[in-house]
C-alpha positions as CSV (number, residue, x, y, z in Angstrom):
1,X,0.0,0.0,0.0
2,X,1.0,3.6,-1.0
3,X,-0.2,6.9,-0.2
4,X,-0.8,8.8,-3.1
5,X,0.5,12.8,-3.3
6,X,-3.2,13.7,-3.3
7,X,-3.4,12.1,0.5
8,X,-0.2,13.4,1.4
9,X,-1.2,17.0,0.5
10,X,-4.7,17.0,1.9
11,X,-3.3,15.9,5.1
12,X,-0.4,18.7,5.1
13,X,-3.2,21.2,4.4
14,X,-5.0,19.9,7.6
15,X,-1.6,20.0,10.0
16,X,-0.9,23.1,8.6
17,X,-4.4,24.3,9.2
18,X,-4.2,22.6,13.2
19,X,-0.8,23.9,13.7
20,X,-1.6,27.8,12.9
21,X,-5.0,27.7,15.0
22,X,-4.3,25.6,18.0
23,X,-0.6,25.2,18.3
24,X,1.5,28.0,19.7
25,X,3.7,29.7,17.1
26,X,7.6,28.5,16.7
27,X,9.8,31.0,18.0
28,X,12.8,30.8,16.2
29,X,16.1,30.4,18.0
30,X,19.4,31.0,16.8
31,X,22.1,29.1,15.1
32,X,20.8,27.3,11.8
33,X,17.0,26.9,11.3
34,X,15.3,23.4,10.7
35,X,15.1,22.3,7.2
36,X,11.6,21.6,7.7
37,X,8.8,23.4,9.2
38,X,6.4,21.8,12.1
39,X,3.6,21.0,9.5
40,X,5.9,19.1,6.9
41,X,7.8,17.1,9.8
42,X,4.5,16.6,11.2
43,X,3.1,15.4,7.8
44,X,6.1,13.1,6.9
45,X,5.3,11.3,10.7
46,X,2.0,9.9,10.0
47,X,2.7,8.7,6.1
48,X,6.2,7.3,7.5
49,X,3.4,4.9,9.3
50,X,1.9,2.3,6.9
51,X,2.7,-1.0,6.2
52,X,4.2,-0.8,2.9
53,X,6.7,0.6,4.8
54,X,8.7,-1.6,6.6
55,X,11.1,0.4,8.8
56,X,12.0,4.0,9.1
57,X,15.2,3.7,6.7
58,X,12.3,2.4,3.8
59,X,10.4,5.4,4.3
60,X,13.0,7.7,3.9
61,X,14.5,6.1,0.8
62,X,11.0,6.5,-0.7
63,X,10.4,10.4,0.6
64,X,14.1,10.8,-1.2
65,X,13.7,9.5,-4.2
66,X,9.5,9.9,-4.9
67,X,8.2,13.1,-2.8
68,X,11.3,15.3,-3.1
69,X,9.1,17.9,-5.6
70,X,7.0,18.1,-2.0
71,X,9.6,18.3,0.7
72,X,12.3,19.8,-1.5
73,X,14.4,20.5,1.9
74,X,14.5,16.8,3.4
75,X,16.9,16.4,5.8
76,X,18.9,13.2,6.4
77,X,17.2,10.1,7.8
78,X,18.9,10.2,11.7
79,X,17.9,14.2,11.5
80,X,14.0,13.3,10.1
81,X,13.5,10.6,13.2
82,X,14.8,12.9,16.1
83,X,12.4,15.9,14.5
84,X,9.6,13.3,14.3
85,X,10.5,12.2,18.3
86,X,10.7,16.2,19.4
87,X,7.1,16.6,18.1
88,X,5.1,13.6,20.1
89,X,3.3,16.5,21.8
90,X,2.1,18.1,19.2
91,X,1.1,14.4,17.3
92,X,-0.9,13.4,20.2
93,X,-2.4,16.8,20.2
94,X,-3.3,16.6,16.0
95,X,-5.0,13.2,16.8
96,X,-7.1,14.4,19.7
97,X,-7.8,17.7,17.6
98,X,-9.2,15.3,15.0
99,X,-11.4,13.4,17.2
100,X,-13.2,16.5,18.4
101,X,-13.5,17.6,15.0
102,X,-15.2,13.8,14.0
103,X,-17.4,15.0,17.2
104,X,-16.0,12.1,19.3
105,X,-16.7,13.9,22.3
106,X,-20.1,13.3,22.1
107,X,-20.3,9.5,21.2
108,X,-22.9,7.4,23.4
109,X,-20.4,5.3,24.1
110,X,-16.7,4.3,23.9
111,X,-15.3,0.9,24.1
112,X,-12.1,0.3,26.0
113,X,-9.4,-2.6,25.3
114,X,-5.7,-3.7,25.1
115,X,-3.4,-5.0,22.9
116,X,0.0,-6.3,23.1
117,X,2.7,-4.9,21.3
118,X,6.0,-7.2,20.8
119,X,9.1,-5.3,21.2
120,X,11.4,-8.0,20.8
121,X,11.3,-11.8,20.5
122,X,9.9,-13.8,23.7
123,X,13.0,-16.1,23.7
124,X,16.1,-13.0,23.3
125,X,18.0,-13.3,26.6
126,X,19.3,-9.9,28.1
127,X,17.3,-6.7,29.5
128,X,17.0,-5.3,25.8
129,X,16.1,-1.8,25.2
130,X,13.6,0.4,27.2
131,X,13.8,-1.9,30.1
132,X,11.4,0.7,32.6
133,X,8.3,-0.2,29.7
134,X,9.0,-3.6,28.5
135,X,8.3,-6.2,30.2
136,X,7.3,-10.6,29.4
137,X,3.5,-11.0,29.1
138,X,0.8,-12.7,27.4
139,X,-2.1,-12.2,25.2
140,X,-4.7,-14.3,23.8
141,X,-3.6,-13.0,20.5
142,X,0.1,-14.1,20.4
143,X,1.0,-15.7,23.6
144,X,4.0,-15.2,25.5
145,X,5.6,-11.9,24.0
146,X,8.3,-9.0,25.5
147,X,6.7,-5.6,24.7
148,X,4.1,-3.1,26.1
149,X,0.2,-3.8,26.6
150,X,-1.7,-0.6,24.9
151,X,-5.2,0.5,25.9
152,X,-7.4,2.5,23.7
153,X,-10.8,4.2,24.0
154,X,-12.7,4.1,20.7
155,X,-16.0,5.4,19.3
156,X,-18.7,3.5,17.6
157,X,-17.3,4.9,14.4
158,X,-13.4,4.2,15.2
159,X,-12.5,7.4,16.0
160,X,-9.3,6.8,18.7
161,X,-10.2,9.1,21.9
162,X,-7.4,8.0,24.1
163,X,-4.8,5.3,24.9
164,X,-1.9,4.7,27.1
165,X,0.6,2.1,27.5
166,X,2.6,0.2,30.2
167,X,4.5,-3.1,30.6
168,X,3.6,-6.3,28.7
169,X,2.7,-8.0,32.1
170,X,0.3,-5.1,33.6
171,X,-3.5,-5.6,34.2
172,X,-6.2,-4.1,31.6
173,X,-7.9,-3.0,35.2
174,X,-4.2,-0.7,36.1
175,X,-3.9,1.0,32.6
176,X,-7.8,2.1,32.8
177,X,-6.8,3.3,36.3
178,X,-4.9,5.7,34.8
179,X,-6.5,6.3,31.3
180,X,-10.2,7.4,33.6
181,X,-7.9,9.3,36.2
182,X,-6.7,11.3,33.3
183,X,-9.8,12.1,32.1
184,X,-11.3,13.4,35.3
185,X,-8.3,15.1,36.2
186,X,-8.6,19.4,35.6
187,X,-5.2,19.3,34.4
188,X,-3.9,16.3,32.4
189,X,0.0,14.9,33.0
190,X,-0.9,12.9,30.3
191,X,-2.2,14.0,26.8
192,X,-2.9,11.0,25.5
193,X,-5.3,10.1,27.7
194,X,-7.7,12.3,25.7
195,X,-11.3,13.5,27.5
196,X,-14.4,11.5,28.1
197,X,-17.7,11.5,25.6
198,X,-20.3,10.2,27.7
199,X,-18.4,8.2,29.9
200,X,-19.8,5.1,29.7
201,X,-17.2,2.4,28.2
202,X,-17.9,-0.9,27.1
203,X,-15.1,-3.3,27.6
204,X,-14.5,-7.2,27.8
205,X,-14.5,-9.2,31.5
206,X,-10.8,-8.4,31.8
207,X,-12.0,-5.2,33.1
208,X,-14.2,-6.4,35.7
209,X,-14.6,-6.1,39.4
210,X,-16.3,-4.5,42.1
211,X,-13.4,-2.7,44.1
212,X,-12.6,-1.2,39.9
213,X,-16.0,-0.5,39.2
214,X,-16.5,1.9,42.6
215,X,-13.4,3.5,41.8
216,X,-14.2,4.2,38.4
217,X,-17.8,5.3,39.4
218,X,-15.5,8.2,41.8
219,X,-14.4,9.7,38.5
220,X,-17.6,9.5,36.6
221,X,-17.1,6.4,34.3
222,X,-19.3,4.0,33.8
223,X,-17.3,0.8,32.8
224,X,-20.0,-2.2,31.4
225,X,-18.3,-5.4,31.3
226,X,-19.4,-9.1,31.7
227,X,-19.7,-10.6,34.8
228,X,-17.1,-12.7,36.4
229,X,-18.8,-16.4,37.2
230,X,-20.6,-16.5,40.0
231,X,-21.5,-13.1,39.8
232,X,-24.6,-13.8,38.1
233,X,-24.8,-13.5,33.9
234,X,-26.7,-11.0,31.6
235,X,-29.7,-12.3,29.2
236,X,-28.5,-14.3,25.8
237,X,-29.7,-11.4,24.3
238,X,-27.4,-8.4,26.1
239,X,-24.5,-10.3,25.6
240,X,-25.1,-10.7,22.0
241,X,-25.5,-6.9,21.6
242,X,-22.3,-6.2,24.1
243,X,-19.9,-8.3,21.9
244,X,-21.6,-6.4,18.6
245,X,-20.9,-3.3,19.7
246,X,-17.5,-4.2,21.2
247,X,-16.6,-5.0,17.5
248,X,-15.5,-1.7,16.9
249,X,-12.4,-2.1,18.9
250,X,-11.0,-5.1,17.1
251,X,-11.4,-3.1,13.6
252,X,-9.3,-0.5,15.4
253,X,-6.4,-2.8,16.4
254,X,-6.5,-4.6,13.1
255,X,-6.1,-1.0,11.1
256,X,-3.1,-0.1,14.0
257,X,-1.4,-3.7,13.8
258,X,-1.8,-4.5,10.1
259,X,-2.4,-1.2,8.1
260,X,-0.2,1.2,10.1
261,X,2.9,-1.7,11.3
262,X,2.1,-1.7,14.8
263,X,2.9,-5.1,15.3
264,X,6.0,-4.7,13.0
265,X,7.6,-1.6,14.7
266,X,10.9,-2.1,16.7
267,X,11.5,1.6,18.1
268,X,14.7,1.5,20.1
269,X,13.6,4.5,23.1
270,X,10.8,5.0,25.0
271,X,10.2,8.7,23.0
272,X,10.0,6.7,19.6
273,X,7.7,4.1,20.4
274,X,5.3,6.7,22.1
275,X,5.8,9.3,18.8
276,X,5.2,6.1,16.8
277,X,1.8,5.6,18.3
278,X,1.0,9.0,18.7
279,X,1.6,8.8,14.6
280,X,-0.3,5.9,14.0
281,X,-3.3,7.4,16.0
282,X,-3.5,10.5,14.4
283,X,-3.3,9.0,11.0
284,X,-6.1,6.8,11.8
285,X,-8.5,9.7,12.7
286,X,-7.4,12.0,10.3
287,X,-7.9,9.5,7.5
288,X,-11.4,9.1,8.6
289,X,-11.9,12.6,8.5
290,X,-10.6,12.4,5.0
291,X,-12.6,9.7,4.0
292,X,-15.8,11.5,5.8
293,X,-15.2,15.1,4.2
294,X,-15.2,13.0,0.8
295,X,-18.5,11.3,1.2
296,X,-16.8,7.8,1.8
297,X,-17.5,5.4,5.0
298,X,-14.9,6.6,7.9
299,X,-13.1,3.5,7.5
300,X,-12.6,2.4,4.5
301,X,-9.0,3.0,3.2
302,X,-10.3,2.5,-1.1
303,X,-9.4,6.2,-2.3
304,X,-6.9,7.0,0.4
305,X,-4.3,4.1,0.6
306,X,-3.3,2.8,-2.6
């Protein structure tokens, strides 16, 4: 898969749009200016992010020798990735900005879940890089795996609200812990955390429990998840609708793991692999902005990634 010029323009126009309206203006500083402004760096970020891509180094070879005529000042590959790691704050703030604009903030509901991410293979001996994140876990997905677990909070129509991440062997219930503090919290420590729609969340019985459910309730979330056995269990018919409408959340993963190289990705610090998700969020929403403002369903890729 490719993204064609057309794509890669209309999503410039939009950064450049977000970045003069809500983003603080650069103040220059002395010595020799960037090659790139915020926009274009920002813009090369989130198409450096799908699959047909398989590392950094492949993107770049392609910017070089295909999109030069658009980013006739592209700096070296090493320079590109540390410009790309600066600017997590303002990707995470893009992809949040894009979600209000799809009106996520005013979903009925969002459904929350995690996902592992390998970092490096199970069986590699040695404390490997970003050792304070990366941790041995398991998933139903792929097993035993060394990475990071990441939670996300997403809409009915797979807009990506919110998500954090922690160590391969934490519990869903400790990552939404933090996600729902977040979001009730005035002032947020963490950006990524996003803000609530109507704070109910629909997640899977990994997220049950009383003593999570009161605590939850103290910030204003309402957290439906299946009961744990002998706890009771809902009607045939409301956990038919639960799972259908949980669905959402798997389409999510599937477009993060398999269209934008989640699952692929081997970032070597803790500021990559956060800039990396921050990316691969904000391309997700902003595509389905794209593919809304053009008539098309929100997630469909036909039109947008060749």
């Amino acid at each position: 898969m490719l993204i064609p010029e057309t794509v890669v323009i209309a999503v410039y126009a939009m950064i450049d749009d977000f970045q003069r309206t809500e983003l603080p203006p650069v103040v220059p500083k002395g010595g020799q200016q960037p090659a790139l402004s915020r926009s274009e760096v920002l813009t090369l970020a989130l198409c450096s992010q799908v699959s047909c891509f398989p590392s950094e180094r492949a993107f770049w070879r392609y910017a070089d020798a295909e999109w030069r005529h658009l980013f006739p000042r592209l700096p070296s590959r090493p320079q590109l990735n540390e410009a790309i790691r600066r600017l997590e704050p303002e990707l995470t703030a893009f992809a949040r900005a894009c979600a209000r604009q799809l009106d996520a903030l005013t979903a009925e509901y969002e459904v929350l879940d995690c996902t592992a991410v390998p970092l490096r293979t199970a069986k590699r001996r040695g404390v490997g890089t970003m050792p304070e994140v990366t941790a041995l876990g398991k998933s139903l997905r792929l097993g035993w795996f060394v990475g990071v677990r990441l939670l996300i909070a997403v809409t009915p129509t797979g807009v990506i609200t919110g998500w954090g991440i922690a160590p391969g062997n934490e519990q869903d219930r400790n990552l939404t812990d933090v996600l729902l503090a977040q979001r009730a919290a005035p002032e947020q420590t963490l950006p990524s955390a996003g803000r609530p729609a109507s704070a109910v969340y629909l997640a899977d019985a990994g997220f049950n429990g009383k003593a999570a459910r009161e605590r939850w309730a103290e910030w204003g979330a309402d957290v439906l998840a299946p009961p744990h056995q002998g706890e009771g269990r809902w009607p045939k018919a409301v956990r038919s609708l639960h799972r259908r409408k949980r669905q959402i959340v798997e389409t999510a993963f599937a477009r993060l793991h398999g269209v934008f190289r989640l699952e692929r990705d081997r970032p070597r610090s803790l500021g990559g692999l956060q800039a990396r998700i921050a990316a691969k969020v904000a391309l997700s929403n902003a595509l389905i902005r794209l593919n809304r403002d053009a008539g098309r369903p929100g997630l469909t890729l036909a039109g947008v990634v060749l």
